[in-house]
C-alpha positions in Angstrom: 31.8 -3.8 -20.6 29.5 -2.3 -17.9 25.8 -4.0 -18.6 23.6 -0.9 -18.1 20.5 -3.1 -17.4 22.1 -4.2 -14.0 23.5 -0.2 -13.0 19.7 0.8 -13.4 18.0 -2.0 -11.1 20.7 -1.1 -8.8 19.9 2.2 -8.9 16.4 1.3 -8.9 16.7 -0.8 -5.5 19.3 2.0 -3.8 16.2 4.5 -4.5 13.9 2.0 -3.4 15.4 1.3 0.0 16.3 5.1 0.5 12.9 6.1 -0.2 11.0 3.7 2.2 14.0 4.6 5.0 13.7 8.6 4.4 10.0 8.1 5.4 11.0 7.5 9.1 13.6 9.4 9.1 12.1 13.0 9.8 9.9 11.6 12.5 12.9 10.7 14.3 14.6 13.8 14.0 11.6 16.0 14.8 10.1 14.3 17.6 13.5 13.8 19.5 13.6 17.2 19.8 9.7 18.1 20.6 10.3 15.6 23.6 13.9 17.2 24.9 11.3 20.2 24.8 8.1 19.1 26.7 10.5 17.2 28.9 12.1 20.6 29.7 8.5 21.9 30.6 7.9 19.1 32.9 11.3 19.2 34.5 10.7 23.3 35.1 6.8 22.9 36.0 6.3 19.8 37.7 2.9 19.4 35.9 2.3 15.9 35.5 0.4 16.4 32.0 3.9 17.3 30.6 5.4 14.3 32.1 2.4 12.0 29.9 3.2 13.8 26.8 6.3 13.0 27.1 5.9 9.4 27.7 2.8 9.7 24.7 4.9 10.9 21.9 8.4 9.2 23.3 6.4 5.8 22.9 5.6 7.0 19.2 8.9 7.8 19.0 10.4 4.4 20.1 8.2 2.4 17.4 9.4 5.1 14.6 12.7 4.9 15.9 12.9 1.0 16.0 11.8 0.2 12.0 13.9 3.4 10.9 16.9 1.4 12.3 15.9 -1.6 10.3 15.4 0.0 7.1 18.4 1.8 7.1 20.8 -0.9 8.0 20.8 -2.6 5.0 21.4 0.4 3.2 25.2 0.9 4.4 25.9 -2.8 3.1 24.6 -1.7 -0.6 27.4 0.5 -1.0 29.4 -3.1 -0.8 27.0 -5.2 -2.5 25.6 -3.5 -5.5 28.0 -0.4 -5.5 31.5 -1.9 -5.2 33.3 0.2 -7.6 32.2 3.5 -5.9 33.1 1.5 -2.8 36.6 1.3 -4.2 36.8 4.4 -5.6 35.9 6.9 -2.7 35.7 3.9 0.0 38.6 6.1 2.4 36.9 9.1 2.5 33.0 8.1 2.1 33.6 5.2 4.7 34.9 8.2 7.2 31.7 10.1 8.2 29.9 6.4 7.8 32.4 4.9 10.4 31.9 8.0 12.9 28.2 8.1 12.5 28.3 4.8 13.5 30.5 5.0 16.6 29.6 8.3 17.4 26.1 9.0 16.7 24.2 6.2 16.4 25.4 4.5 19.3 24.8 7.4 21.2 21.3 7.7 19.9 20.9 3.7 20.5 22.2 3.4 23.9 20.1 6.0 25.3 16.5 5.3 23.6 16.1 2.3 26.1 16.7 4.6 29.0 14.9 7.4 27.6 11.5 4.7 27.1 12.1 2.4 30.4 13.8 4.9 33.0 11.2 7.0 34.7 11.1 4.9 37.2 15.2 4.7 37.7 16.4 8.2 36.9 15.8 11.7 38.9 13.9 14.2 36.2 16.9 15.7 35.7 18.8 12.8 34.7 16.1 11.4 32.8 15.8 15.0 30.9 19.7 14.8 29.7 18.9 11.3 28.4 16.1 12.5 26.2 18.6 15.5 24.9 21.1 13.2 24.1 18.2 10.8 22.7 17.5 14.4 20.1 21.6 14.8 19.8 22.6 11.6 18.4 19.5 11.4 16.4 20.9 15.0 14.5 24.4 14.0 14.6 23.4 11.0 13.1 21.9 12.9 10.2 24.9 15.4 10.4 27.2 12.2 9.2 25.6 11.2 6.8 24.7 14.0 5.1 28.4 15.1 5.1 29.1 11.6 3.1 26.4 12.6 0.8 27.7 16.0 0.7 31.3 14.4 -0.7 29.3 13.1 -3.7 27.7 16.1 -4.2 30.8 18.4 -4.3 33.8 16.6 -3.8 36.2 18.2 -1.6 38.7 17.0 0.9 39.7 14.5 -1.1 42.2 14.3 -4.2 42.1 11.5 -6.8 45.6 9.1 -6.5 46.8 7.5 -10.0 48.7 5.1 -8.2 45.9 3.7 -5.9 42.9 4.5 -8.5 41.3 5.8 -5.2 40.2 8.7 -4.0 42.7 9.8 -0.7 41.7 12.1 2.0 43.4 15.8 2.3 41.1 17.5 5.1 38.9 16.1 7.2 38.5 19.9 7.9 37.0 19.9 4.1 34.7 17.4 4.3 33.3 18.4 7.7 32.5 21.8 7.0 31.3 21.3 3.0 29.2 23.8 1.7 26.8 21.7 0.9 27.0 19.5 3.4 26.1 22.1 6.1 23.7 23.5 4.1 21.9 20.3 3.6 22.4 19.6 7.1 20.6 22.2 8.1 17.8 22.0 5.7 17.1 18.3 6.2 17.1 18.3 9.9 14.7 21.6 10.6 12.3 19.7 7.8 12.3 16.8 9.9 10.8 18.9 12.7 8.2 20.2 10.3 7.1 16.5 9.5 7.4 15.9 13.4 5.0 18.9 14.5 2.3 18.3 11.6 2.2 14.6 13.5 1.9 15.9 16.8 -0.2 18.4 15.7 -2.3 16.4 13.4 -3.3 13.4 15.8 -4.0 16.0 18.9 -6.3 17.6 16.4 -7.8 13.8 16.4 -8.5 14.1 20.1 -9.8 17.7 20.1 -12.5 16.5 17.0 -13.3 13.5 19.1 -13.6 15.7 22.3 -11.1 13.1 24.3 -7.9 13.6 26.4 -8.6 17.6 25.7 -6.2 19.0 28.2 -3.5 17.2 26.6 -4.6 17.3 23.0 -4.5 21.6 23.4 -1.3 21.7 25.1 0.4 19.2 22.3 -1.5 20.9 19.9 0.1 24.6 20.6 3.3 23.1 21.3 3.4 21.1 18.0 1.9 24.6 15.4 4.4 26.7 17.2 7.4 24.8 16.9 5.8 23.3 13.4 5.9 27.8 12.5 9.1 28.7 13.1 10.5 25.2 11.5 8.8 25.8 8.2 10.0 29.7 8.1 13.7 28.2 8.8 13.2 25.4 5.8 12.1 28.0 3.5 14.7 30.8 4.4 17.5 28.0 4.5 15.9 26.5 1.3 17.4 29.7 -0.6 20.5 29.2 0.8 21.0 25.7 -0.3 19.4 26.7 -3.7 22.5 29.6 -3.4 24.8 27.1 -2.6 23.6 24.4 -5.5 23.9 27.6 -8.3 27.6 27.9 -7.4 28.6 24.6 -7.2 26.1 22.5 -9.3 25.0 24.7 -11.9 23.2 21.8 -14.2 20.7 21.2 -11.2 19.7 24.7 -11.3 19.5 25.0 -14.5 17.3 21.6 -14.7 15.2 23.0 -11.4 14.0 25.7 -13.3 13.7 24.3 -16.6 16.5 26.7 -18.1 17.1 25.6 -21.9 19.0 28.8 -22.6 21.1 31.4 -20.2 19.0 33.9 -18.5 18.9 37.6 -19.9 18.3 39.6 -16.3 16.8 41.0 -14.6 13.3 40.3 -16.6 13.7 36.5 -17.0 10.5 34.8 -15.7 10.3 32.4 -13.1 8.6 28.9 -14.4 5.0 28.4 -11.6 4.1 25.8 -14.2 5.9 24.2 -17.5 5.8 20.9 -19.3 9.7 20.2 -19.9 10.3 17.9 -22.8 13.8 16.6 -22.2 14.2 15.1 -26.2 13.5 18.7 -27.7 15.3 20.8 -24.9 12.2 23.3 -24.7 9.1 23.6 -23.3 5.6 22.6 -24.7 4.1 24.9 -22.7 5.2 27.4 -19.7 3.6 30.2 -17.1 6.2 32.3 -15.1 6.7 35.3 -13.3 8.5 38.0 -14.8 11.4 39.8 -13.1 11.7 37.0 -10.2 13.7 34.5 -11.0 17.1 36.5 -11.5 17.0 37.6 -7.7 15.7 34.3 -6.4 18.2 32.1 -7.7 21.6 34.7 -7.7 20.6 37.1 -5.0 20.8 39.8 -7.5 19.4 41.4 -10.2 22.3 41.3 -13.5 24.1 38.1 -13.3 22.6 35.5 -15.8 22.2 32.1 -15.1 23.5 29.2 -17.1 21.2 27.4 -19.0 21.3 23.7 -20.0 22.5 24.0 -24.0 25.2 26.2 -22.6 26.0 24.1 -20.1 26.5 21.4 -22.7 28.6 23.3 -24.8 31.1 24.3 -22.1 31.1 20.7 -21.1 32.4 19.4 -24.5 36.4 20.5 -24.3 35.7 18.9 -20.4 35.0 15.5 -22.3 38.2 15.8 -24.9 40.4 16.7 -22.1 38.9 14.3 -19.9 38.9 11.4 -23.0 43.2 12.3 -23.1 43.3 12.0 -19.5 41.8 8.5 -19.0 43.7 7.3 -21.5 46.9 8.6 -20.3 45.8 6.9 -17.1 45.6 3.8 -18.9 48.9 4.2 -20.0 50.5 5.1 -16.8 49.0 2.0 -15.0 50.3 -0.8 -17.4 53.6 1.2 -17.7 54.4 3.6 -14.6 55.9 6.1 -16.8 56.5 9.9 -15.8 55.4 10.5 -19.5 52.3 9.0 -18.7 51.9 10.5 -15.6 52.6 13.9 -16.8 49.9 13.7 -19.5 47.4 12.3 -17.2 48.1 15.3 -14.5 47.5 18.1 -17.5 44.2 16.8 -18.1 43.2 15.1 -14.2 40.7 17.8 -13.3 38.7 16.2 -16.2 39.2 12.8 -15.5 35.5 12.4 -15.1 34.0 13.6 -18.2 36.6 10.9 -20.2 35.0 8.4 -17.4 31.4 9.5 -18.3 32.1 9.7 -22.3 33.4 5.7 -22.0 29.3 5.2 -21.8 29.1 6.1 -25.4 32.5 4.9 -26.7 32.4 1.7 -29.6 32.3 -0.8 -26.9 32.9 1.3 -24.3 36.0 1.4 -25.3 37.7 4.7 -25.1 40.5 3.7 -27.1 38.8 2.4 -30.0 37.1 6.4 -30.5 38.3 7.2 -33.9 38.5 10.6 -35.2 34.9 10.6 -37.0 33.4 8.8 -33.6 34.7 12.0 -31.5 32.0 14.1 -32.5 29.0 11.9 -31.7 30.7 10.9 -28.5 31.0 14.1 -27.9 27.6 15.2 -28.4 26.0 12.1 -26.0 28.4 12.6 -23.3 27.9 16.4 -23.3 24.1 15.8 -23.4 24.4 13.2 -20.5 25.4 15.8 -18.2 22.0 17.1 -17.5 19.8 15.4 -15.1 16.5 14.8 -15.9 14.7 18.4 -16.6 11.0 17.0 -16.0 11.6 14.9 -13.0 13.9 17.9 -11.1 11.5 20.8 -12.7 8.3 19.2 -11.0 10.0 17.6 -7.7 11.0 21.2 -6.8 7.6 22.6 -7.3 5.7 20.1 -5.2 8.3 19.9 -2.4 8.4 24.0 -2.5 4.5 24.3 -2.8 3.3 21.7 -0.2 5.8 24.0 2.5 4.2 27.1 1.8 0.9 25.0 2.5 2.3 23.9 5.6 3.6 27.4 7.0 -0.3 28.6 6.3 -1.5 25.4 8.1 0.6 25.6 10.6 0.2 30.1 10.7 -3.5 29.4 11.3 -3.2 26.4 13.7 -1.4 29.1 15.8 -3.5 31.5 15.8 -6.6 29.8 17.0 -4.6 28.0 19.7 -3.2 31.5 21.2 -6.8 32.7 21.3 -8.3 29.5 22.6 -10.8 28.9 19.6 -9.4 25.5 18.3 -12.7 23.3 19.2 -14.5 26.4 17.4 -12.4 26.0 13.9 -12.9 22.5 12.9 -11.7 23.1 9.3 -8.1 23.4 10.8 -8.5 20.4 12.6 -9.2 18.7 10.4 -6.4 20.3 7.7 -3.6 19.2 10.5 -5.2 16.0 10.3 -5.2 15.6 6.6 -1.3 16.9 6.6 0.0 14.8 8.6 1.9 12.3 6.0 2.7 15.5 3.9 5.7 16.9 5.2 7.5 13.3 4.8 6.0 14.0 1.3 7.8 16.8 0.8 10.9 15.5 2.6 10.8 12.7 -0.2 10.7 14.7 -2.7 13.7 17.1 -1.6 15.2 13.9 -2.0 14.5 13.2 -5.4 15.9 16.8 -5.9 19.0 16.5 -4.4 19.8 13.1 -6.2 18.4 13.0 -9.5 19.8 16.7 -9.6 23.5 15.0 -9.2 23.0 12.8 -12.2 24.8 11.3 -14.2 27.5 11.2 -11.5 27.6 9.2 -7.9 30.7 11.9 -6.9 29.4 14.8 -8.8 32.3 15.5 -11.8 34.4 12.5 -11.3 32.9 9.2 -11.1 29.7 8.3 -13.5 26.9 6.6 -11.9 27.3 4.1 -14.8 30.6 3.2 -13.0 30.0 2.3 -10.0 28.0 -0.8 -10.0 28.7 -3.8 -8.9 29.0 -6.8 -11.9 26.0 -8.6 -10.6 23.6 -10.8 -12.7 20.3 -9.3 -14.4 18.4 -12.1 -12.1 20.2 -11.4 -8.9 18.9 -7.8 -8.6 15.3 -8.7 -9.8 15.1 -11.1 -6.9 16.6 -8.8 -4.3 14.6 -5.9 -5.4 11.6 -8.1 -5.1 12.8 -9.3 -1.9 13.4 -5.3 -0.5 10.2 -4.4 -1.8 7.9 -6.9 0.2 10.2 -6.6 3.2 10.0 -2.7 3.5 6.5 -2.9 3.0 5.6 -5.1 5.6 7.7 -2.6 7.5 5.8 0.2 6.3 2.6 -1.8 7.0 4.3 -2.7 10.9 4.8 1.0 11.3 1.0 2.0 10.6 -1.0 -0.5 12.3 1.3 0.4 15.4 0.8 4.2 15.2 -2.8 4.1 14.9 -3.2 1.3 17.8 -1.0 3.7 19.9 -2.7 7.0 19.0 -6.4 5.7 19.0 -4.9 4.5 22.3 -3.8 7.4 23.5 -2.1 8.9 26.8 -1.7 7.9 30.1 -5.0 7.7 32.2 -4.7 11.0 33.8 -4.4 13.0 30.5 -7.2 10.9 29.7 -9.4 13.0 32.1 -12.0 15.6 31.4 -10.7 19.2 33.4 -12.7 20.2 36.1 -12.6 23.6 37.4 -10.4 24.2 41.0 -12.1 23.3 44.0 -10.2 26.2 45.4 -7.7 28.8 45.3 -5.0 26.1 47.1 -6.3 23.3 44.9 -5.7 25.1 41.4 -3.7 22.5 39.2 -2.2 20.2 41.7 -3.1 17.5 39.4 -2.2 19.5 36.3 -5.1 18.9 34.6 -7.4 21.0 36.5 -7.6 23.8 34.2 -8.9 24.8 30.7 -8.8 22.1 28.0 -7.2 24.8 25.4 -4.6 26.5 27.8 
């Protein structure tokens, strides 16, 4: 019998050690490529300012780089330690895009961040450029891996289950590579990694310009960071629908727990939900503000076809359960016995496999055997119930990661602006905003996270393996103490990362960038340092 206490600290300590690693991640991904891109400037201009920008933020970079390797190394061996029955289950195909990551990416990414930091001095520009582009590469292919693994759980494809193995075999890698959600979420994650990478730039170059120190270089970095910071948020937004497209055809019960749907929608004047209070135990809101006529179009990309809400949902899971209750059985019976009977029984019924899996949970001892025929009903009803993810935690997730990037993309619209014209130092306000919203956009990322996970629940591989499955037998006491022990380590990690940012950015560039502009001595002399012109251009 699976002791639920220890699936939920394990869950608890997976979400733990994702959470603290997800807040370095977008910083890597951004910044590698806003260095790939001043480096270009440098390597076209010759300006030396470009060249100490470089070095500036590719020093940030390095520390970034360097704990988000540490926290998210320990994370591959939980699938082992604390997940082992996933492991087993989809181990050949999960373990795939891992195992490439690995060889492809990461050592790619590693290899190159020592020559990208220490080789100035040892490499022409132009070799030293393509090491700082495959520095930005394998930090994105990187991502790309492992967010086709997680795409796998999400909507399992390229993969088939085999009753003789009790695994999950590979079909196409074709499949798996090019997932709809996996590109989708690709996409989305690694352009909002450049958003959280331009509000830092942005933000501690606005620390400069309040402080009226290393000006030249604080504008340039500055218009860099808001234009690049711009177009990034209108590409998460506009690829934000798509995935939100993508997650309506494949994992309807997220979208229906995103928007708080308790019944199907009647289109086109169903309202969309700017503010509700879901309460989960009564399937209905206490109390809701929406806009009519919006949410039809936003969520289907039209204006007739309904969307499924969650009591729907339910119902059309319950002949899912039955079928999948016969099927798990029949598996049963096929295992101890190897008998085409069996095998044909469990293959009329496979597709469902899962939902048997999930209604186990609720089964007299988790048994499912032991379900007699006036236990169906009220297994039934759990089961079908445990389908939906948690409306309030989804509902509200959403609505903070979605509001704080609007706020960035008019941060980031304004920022613009008054760099183009040259009236930064006179607009303090924004100065300080990009200050202020600096550890926002990892916010945000954060809670995308919590969207995307908590909206795959109750399922690690969304449809045929429960969460409650997967878990490694551990002790109540082991988890508590390595929980404990993740907790203090990743903070002092945490802790590491911020006393070295702020000793490096209160720091700040190399001496030249350091220097107040003076005006041209003379027509010949005009920028040969490249810092001998405006503070804002």
């Amino acid at each position: 019998m699976t002791n639920l206490t220890v699936v939920e600290l394990s869950r608890l300590q997976f979400a733990l050690t994702a959470l603290y690693h997800f807040l370095f991640v977008p910083l890597t991904l951004g910044l590698s490529v806003i260095l790939a891109a001043i480096e270009t400037v440098y390597v076209i201009t010759g300006k030396p300012i470009y060249k100490d920008m470089t070095q500036f933020w590719g020093k940030l970079f390095g520390i970034n780089f360097a704990l988000g390797v540490a926290t998210g190394l320990t994370m591959e061996f939980e699938f082992g330690t604390n997940w082992s029955m996933y492991s087993h289950f989809v181990g050949d195909v999960f373990g795939t895009p891992l195992a490439i990551e690995g060889l492809m990416a990461f050592f790619l990414e590693s290899t190159f961040v020592g020559l990208m930091i220490f080789g100035w001095d040892r490499l022409s520009r132009p070799a030293h450029l393509a090491v700082t582009y495959l520095v930005a590469l394998g930090s994105n292919l990187s991502a790309l891996w492992i967010l086709i693994a997680n795409g796998f759980m999400q909507y399992p494809v390229g993969a088939r289950f085999d009753p003789d193995t009790m695994r999950m075999q590979f079909t196409s890698l074709y499949d798996l590579i090019f997932s709809e959600d996996a590109q989708a979420k690709f996409v989305h994650t690694s352009i909002a990694g450049f958003v959280s990478a331009a509000m830092f730039v942005m933000g501690i170059s606005a620390y400069y310009l309040l402080n009226k120190r290393h000006r030249a270089f604080a504008a340039r970095s500055f218009r860099i960071a808001a234009l690049f910071g711009l177009i990034s948020t209108l590409a998460v937004i506009t690829l934000g629908d798509a995935l939100g497209r993508s997650d309506y055809l494949l994992q309807q019960t997220k979208i229906a727990a995103i928007e708080g749907l308790w019944h199907t929608t009647k289109p086109p004047y169903e309202p969309w939900k700017l503010v509700a209070l879901p309460d989960d135990a009564t399937q209905s809101d206490v109390f809701s503000i929406g806009l009519p006529y919006v949410l039809t179009p936003l969520v289907t990309h039209s204006f007739t076809e309904p969307i499924p809400g969650i009591i729907e949902l339910e119902q059309e899971a319950r002949p899912k359960i039955v079928n999948g209750i016969q099927a798990v059985l029949a598996l049963h019976d096929y295992a101890r016995t190897r008998s085409p009977e069996a095998l044909a029984a469990f293959r009329k019924n496979e597709d469902d496999m899962g939902y048997g899996l999930l209604a186990q949970r609720y089964a007299p001892g988790q048994d499912l055997a032991a379900i007699t025929k006036a236990d169906l009903p009220g297994v039934v009803d759990r089961t079908a119930r445990a389908t939906i993810p948690n409306v309030f935690v989804e509902f509200w997730s959403f609505r903070i990661m979605m509001a704080l990037g609007f706020a960035f993309l008019a941060v980031f619209a304004f920022a613009a602006y008054f760099s183009l014209r040259n009236r930064l130092e006179r607009q303090p306000w924004i100065l300080w905003l990009a200050m202020l919203f600096i550890p926002l956009p990892v916010l945000a990322s954060e809670f995308g996270w919590i969207v995307a996970e908590n909206g795959r629940q109750p399922w690690t591989v969304f449809g045929w393996l429960p969460t409650f499955q997967s878990a490694s037998t551990h002790s109540v006491g082991y988890l508590l103490f390595s929980l404990i022990g993740f907790a203090l380590i990743y903070t002092c990690f945490i802790a590491a990362e911020l006393y070295l940012m702020f000793k490096y950015a209160r720091i700040g560039p190399a001496t030249g960038a350091s220097e107040t502009p003076q005006p041209a001595a003379g027509p010949h002399s005009a920028d040969t340092s490249g810092y001998a012109e405006k503070p804002w251009q």
